[in-house]
C-alpha positions in Angstrom: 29.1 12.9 14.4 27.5 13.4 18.0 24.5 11.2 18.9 22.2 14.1 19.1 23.0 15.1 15.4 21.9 11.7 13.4 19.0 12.3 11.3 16.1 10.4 10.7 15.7 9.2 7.4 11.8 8.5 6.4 11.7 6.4 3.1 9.1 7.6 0.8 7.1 10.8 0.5 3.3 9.7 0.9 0.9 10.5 3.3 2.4 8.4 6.0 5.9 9.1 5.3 4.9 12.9 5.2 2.9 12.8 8.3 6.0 10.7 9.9 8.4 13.6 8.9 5.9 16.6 10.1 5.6 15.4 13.2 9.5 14.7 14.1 11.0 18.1 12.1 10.0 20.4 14.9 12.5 18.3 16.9 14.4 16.4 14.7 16.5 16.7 11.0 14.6 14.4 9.1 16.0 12.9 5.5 12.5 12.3 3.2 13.5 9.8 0.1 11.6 9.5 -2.6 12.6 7.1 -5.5 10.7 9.0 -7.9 8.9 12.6 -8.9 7.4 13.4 -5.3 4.0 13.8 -6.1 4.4 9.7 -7.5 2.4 8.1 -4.3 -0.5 5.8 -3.8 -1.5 8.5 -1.3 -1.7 11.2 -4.4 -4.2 8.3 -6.4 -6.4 8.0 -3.5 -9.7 9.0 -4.5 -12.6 7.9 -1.8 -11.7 9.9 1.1 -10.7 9.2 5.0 -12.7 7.4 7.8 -13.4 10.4 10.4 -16.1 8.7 13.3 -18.0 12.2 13.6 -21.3 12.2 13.1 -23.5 11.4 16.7 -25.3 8.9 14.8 -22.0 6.7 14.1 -19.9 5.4 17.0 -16.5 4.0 17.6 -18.4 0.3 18.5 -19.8 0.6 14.8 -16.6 1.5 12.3 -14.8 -1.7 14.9 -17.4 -3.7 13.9 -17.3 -2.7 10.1 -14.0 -3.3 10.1 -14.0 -6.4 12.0 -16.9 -7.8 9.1 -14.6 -6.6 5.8 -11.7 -8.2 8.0 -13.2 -11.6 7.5 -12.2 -12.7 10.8 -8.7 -11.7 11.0 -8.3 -8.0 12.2 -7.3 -7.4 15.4 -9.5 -5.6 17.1 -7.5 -3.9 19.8 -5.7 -2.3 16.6 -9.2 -1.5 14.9 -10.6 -0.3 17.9 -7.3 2.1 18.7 -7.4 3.7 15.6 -11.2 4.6 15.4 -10.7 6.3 18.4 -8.2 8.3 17.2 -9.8 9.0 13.2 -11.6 12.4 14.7 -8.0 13.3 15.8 -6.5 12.7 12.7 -9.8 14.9 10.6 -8.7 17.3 12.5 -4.6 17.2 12.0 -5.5 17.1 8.8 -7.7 20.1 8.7 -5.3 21.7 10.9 -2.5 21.3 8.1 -5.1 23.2 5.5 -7.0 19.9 3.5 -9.5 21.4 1.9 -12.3 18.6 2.4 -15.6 19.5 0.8 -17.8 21.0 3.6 -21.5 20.7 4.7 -22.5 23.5 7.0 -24.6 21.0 8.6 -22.6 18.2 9.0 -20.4 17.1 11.3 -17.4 19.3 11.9 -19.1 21.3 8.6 -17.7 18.5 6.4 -19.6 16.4 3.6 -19.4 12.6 4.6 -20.1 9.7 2.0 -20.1 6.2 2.6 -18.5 3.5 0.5 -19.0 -0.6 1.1 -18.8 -2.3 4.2 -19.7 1.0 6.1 -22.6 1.1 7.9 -23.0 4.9 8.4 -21.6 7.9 6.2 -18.2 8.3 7.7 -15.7 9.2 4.8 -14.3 12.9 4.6 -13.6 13.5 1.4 -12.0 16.6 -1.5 -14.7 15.6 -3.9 -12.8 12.6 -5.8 -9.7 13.2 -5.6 -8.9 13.5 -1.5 -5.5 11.8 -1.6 -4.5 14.4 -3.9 -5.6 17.2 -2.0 -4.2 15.8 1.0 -0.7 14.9 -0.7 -0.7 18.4 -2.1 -0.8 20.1 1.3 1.5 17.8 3.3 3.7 18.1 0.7 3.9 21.6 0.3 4.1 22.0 4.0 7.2 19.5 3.8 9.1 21.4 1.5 9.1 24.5 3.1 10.1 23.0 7.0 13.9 23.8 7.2 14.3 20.5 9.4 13.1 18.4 6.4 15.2 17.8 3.5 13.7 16.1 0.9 16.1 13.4 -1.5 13.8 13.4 -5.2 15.1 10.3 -7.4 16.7 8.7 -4.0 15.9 4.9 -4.0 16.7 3.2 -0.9 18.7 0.1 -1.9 18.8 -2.1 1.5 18.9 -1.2 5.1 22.1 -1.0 7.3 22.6 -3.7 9.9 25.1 -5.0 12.0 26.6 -7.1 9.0 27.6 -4.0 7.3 29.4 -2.6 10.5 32.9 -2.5 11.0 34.6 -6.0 11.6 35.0 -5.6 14.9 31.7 -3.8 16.0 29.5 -6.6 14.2 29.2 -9.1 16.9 29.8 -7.4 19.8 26.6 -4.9 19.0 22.5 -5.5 19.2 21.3 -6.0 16.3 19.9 -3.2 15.1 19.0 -0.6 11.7 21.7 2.2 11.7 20.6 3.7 8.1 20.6 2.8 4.5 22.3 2.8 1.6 20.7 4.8 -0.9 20.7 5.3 -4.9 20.9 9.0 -6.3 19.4 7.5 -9.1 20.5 10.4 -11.6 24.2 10.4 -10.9 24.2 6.5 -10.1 25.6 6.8 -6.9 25.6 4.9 -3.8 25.2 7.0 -0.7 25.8 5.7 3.4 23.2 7.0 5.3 23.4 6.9 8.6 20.0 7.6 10.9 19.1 7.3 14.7 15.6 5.8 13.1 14.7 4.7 9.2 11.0 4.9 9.0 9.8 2.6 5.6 6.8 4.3 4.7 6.9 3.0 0.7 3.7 1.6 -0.1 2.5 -1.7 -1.1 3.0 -4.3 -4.1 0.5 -3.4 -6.9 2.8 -3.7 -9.6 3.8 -7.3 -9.1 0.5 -7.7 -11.0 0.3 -7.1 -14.4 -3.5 -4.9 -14.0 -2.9 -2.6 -11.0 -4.8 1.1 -9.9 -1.1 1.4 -8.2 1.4 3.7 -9.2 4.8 3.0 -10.2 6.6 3.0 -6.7 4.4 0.1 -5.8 7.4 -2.6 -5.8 7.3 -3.2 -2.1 10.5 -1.9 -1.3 10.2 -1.9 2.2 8.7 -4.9 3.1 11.8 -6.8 0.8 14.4 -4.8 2.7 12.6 -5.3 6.0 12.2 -9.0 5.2 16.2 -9.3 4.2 17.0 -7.5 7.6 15.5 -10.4 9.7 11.8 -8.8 10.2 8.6 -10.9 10.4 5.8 -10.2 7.6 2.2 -10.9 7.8 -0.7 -11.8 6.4 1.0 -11.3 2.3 -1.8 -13.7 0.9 -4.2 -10.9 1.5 -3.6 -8.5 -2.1 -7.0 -6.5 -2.7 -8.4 -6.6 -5.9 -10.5 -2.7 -6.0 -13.4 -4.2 -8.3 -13.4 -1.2 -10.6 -10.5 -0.3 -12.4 -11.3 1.5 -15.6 -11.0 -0.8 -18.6 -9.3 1.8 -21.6 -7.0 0.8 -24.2 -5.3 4.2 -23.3 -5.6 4.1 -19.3 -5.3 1.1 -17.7 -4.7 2.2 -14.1 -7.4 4.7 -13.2 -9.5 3.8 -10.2 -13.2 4.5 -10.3 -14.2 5.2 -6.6 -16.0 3.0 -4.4 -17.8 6.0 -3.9 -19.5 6.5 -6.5 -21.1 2.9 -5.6 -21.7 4.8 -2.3 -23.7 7.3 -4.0 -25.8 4.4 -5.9 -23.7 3.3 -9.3 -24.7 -0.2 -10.2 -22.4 -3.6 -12.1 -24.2 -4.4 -14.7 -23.7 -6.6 -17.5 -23.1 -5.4 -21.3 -26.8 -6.2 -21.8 -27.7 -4.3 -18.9 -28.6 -7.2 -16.4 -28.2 -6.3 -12.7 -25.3 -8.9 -11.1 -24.3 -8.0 -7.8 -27.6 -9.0 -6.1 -27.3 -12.2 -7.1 -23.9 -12.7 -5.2 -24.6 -10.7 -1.8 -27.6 -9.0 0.1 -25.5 -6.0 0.1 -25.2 -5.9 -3.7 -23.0 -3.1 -4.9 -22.3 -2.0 -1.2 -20.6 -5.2 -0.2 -17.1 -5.6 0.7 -14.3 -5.3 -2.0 -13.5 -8.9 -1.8 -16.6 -9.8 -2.7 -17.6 -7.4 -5.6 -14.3 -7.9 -6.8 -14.9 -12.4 -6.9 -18.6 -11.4 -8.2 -17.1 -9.7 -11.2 -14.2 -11.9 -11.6 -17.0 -14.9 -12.1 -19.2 -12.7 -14.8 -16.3 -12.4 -16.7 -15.5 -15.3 -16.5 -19.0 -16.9 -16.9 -19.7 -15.1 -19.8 -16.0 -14.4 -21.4 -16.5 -10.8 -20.8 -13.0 -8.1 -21.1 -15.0 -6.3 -18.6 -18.6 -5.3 -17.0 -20.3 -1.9 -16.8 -20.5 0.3 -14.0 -23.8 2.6 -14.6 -24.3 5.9 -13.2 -26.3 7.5 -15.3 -29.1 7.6 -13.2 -27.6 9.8 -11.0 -27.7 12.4 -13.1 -25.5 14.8 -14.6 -25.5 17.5 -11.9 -24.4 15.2 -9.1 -22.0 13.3 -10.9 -20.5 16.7 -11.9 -20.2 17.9 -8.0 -19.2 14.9 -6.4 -17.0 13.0 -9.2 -15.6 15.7 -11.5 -12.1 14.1 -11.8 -13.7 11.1 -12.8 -16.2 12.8 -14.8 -13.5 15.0 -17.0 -10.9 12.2 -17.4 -13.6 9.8 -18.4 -14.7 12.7 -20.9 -11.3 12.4 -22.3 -11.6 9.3 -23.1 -14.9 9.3 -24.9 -17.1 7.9 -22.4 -19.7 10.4 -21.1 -20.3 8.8 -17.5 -23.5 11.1 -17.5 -25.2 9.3 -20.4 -22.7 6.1 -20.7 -22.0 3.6 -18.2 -18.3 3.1 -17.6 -16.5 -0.5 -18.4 -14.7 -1.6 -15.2 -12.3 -4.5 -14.5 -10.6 -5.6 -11.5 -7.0 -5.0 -10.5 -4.7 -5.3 -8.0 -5.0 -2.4 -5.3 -3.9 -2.6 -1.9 -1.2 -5.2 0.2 -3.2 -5.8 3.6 0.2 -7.2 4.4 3.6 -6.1 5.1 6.0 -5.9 7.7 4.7 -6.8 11.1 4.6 -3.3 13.5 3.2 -2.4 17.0 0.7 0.5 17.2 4.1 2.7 17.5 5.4 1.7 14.2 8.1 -0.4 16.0 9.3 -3.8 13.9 11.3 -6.5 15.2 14.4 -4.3 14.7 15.5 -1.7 16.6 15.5 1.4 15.3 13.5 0.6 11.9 10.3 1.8 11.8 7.4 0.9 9.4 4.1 2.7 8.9 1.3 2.9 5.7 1.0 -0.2 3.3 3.9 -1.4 3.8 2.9 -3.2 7.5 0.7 -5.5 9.1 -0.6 -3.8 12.2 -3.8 -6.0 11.9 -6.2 -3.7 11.2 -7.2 -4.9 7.7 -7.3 -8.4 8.6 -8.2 -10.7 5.1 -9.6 -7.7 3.5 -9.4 -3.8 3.8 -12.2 -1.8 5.1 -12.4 0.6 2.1 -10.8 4.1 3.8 -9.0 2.7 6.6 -5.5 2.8 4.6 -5.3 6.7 5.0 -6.8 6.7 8.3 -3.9 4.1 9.4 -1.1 6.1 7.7 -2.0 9.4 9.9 -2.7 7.4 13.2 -0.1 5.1 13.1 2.2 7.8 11.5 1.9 10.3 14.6 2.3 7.3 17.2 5.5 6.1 15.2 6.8 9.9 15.7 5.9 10.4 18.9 7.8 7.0 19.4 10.9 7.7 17.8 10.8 11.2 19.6 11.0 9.6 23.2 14.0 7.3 22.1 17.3 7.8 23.5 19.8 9.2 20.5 22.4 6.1 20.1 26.1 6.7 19.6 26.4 6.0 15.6 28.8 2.9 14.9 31.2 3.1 12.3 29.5 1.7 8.9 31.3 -0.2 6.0 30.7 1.7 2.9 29.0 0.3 0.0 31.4 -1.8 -2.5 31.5 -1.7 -6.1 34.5 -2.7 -7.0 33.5 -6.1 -8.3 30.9 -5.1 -11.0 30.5 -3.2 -13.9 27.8 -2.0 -16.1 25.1 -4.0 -17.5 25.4 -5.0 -21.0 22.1 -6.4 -21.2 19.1 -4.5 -19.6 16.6 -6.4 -21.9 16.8 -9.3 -19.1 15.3 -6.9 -16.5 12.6 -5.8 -18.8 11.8 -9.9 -19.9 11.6 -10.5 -16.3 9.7 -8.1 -14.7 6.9 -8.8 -17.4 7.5 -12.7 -17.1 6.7 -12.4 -13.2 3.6 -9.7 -13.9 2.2 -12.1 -16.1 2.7 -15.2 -13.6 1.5 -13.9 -10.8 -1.4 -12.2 -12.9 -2.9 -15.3 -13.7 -1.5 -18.3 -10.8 -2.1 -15.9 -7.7 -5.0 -13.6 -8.7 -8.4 -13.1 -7.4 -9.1 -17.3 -6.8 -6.5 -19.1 -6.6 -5.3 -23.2 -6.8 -2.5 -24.9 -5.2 -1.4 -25.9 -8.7 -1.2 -22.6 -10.0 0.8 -21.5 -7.0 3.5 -24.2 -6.9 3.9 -23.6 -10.6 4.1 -19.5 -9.7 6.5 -20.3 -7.0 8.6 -22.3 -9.5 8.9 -19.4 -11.9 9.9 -16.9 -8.7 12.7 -19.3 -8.0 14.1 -19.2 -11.3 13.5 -15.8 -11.5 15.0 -15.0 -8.3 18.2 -16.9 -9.7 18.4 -15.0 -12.7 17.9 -11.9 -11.3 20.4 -12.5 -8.1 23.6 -13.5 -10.7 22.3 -9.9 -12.3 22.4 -8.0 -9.1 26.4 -9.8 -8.3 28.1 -8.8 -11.4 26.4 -5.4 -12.5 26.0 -1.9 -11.0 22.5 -1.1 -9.7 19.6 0.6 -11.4 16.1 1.4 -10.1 15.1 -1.2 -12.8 16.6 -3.9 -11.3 16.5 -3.0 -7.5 12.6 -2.7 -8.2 12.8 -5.9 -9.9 14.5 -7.7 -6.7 12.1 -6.3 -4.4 9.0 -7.5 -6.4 10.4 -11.0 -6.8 10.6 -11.5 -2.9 7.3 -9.6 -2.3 6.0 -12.7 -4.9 7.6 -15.4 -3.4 5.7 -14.4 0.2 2.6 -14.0 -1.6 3.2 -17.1 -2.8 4.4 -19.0 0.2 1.8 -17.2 2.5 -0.8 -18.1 0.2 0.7 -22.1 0.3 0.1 -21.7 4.6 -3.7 -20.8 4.6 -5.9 -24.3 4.0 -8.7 -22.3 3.2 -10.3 -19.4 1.8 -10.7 -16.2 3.4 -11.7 -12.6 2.6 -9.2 -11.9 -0.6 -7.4 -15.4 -0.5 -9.7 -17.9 -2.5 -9.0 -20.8 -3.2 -10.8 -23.3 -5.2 -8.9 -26.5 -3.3 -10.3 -25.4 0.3 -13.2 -23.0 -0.6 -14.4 -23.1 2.7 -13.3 -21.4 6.0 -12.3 -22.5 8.8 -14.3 -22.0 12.0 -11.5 -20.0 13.9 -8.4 -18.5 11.9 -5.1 -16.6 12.4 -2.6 -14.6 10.8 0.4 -15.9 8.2 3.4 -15.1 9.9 6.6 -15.8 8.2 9.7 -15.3 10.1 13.4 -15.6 7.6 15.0 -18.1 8.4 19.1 -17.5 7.9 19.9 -19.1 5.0 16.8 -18.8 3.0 16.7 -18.6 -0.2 14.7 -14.9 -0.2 17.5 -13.1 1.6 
């Protein structure tokens, strides 16, 4: 195959993969994999909205210094400051695609703006409640009918291609570099080579390494375990947010309850209707995630509560009705009249301020792999998440990963060792998969949650081990499944959790700890760099 022909192959179909393939497929053939049914993305549970600087009152100076604030200390604010100038931009790609965000004819651009915690002006565009859906809906759509795009469903990347897995005589002699992935057609069990002028590893974060997550089920940190086994740096993997209201349901244990509707003036309350969140911050309800989310943890806690209340009522029905009707109606199907009922909220795990460690381009420590969305540190989110910044990111960071990729010079494609089978079989014994994944949800659940010990750690890092034993004689002797791929992944995504949250002497944003509860006067990142022979690869 010429140079000029090789593809690009974007792995996983949210709003930064699909803003990732847009922007190339009016030059390029891009390959769009998604391991499950494409509308299955974080992007597609987003409810808030998207950061959009707009309004004369607000300023670029003010969302940096937000940002900075929720950051605790650790964003970078060249990165913070890069991509507030370009959120009106990306409002506007956005509207040029055809999101339907809910509009004001009097505000800025004619859209409505809320504001959610940590923000000190009203800055969110939003689609009522649901604004990753509407955005995820569009994109898509626009995705699937671009001929340059073609679009894998049930296609699970299963690691990326380096120079180990070139021919004998090409593997020494060459850069190292990405030259494509091997991929799962997970329906017809297949192995596929693909090979790529660029991957792109736009698969989300690591929610469901926790046993109470708002994530969906692609949240098994794919690409930051296949970046970190291909020699790439991660950062900052301590720092899991905890969204403080999760909806607390025997039948739905993964639907998010906006920060918004905090925004709009929703107070935490106690089951005897007692007011907490002043008591913990001057900000109350409007305070950072990290902190709600610790506030609410220690209620529980104090008073052995399953959960707290989150009270609307006030607002009355009419508003709630406009602004929240997705949360409204799947509330009301549930029983729980949000109108005329508070709501009982927990906290659960919600977004990796982590990941693979990218340039404002996208660009990792290996070239031709490309990273963009949750799955990166680009160090805007610092120790905690400015609540909206994550879509923002995806579409800023997205275009300049694009743009990137678009300038590079098309490399002649290597000849690439195909995938072997021919030493396993099929697994007799799936249950061990199904022990495990709960065994490490569980662990990491209650050793590396909201606060944290050193005890609990080395005792979760013990498990991983073992687990990562287990788990790695599993993956020698039996044929893949998505089961057990996703399995793999999450166990390294734990262990730098884990060993990340080991580094940092002190507590910070969403890393608490009770040994060194206080923070230090200047900080920095948690790199980890693999070492050769480690044990995670």
């Amino acid at each position: 195959m010429a140079a000029t022909e090789q593809p690009i192959v974007v792995i996983g179909a949210g709003l930064a993969g699909l803003t990732v393939a847009l922007e190339l497929a009016e030059k390029h053939t891009v390959i769009l994999l998604a391991k499950r049914h494409l509308e299955e993305s974080a992007t597609a549970w987003a409810q808030g909205g998207i950061v959009g600087v707009i309004d004369e009152q607000d300023s670029v100076d003010a969302h940096v210094k937000d940002t900075v604030e929720a950051g605790a200390g650790l964003v970078v604010e060249s990165t913070a400051r890069y991509i507030a100038e370009q959120s009106s931009l990306a409002i506007d790609w956005l509207i040029e695609q055809g999101v339907p965000f809910t509009p004001d004819p009097e505000g800025p651009k004619g859209l409505h703006l809320t504001r959610e915690g940590g923000h000190s002006y009203r800055r969110i565009a939003h689609a009522a409640d649901a604004t990753g859906w509407a955005i995820h809906q569009v994109l898509l759509a626009k995705a699937k009918q671009h001929p340059r795009i073609q679009i894998r469903e049930k296609c699970m990347a299963l690691d990326l291609i380096t120079n180990k897995h070139l021919a004998e005589q090409k593997k020494s002699s060459k850069a190292q570099a990405c030259y494509g992935v091997y991929a799962l057609d997970i329906e017809k069990g297949q192995i596929e080579t693909l090979a790529a002028q660029a991957v792109v590893l736009a698969t989300g974060g690591v929610g469901k390494v926790y046993r109470y997550t708002s994530n969906p089920e692609t949240a098994t940190g794919d690409g930051i375990a296949m970046a970190w086994r291909a020699g790439c740096r991660v950062g900052n993997m301590e720092f899991v947010q905890f969204h403080p209201t999760c909806l607390y349901h025997p039948q739905d244990r993964t639907f998010l309850i906006t920060e918004a509707l905090r925004g709009e003036g929703a107070q935490l309350k106690l089951p005897d209707g007692t007011r907490f969140m002043p008591h913990h911050d001057a900000r109350a309800e409007l305070a950072p995630r990290d902190i709600v989310a610790r506030a609410i943890d220690f209620e529980m806690k104090k008073h052995g509560l399953d959960y707290v209340l989150l009270d609307a009522t006030h607002l009355g029905e009419q508003k709630i009705k406009e602004h929240f009707p997705n949360i409204y109606a799947r509330c009301q199907a549930l029983g729980i009249d949000i109108a005329k009922e508070p709501i009982p909220v927990v906290p659960a795990a919600h977004y990796t301020c982590g990941g693979v460690v990218t340039n404002l381009q996208g660009q990792t420590d290996l070239p031709g792999l490309y990273a963009v969305g949750e799955a990166t540190y680009t160090g805007l989110h610092g120790a905690n998440r400015l609540a909206s910044n994550s879509l923002l990111e995806c579409v800023v960071i997205g275009k300049a990963a694009a743009r990137q990729i678009d300038q590079e010079s098309p490399h002649v494609q290597p000849a690439i060792l195909p995938w072997d089978e021919s030493r396993v079989e099929d697994a007799d014994e799936s249950v061990v998969i199904a022990h495990n994944w709960d065994e490490l949800r569980l662990l990491m659940w209650n050793y590396v949650g909201i606060v944290r010990t050193n005890r609990r750690l080395e005792r979760a890092l013990h498990r991983i081990e073992l687990l990562q034993s287990e788990v790695q004689e599993y993956y020698s002797n039996f044929r893949v499944s998505r089961d057990l791929l996703e399995l793999r992944n999450l166990l390294t995504c734990a262990e730098l959790i884990v060993r990340s949250a080991l580094m940092r002497k002190e507590s910070r944003g969403l890393h608490y700890s009770r040994d060194y509860p206080q923070s230090w006067s200047v900080s920095y990142p948690t790199i980890l760099t693999p070492m050769p022979k480690s044990k995670i690869n």
